[in-house]
C-alpha positions, 0 to 999 in steps of 0.5 A, a space after each residue: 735873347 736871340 733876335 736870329 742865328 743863322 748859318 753863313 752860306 757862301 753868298 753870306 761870306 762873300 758878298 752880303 748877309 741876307 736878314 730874315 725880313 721878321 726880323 727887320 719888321 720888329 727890330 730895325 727902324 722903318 727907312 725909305 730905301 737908300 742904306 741905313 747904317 747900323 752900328 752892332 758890337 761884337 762880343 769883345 766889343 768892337 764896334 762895326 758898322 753894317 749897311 742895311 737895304 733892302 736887295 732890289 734884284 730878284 726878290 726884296 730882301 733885307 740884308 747886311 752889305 757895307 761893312 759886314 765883309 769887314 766884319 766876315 773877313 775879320 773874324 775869318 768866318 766861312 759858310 757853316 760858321 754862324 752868327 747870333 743877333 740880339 739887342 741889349 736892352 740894358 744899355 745906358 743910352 738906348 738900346 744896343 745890336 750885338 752879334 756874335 760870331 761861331 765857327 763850326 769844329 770838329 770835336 772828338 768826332 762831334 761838330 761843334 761851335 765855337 766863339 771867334 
């Protein structure tokens, strides 16, 4: 199940994926500021380290910043691509983060999403 999709903006491809704050309130551990790394596998199952902080400028926001342009770049995600999140529960040693990674296409005349 989903933990949260979202469509990439152009800040979420060029400079830090911003996370639903409900999101990271029942899924992610509690830190006192900083960065926590967080490793997340892709569905061929190479594994990527993401930072975790909490935005300071503006308005706090959680968001993925470390790491993600790695990720982004790799995958040649775009705004209007989309990403899914979610947790296997039936790993081996624990819990694991997942995320899968969709560009949006055009087919015969329908915008559709598919997997990078």
């Amino acid at each position: 199940m989903a933990l949260f999709s979202k469509i990439l903006t152009q800040t979420d491809s060029s400079k830090r994926l911003a996370i639903p704050s409900k999101f990271t309130r029942q899924h992610l551990p509690e830190f006192e500021g900083g960065t926590l790394n967080l490793v997340v596998e892709d569905v061929r199952g190479q594994g990527w380290c993401f930072g975790y902080s909490i935005r300071r400028e503006g308005h706090p926001k959680p968001v993925f910043q470390a790491g993600w342009l790695d990720f982004v770049r790799h995958k040649c995600l775009t705004p209007g691509d989309r990403i899914t999140f979610w947790r296997d529960q039936n790993a081996v040693n624990g819990p694991r983060y997942k995320i899968a990674a969709e560009r949006k296409i055009k087919l015969l005349g329908h915008e559709i999403y598919a997997a990078v």
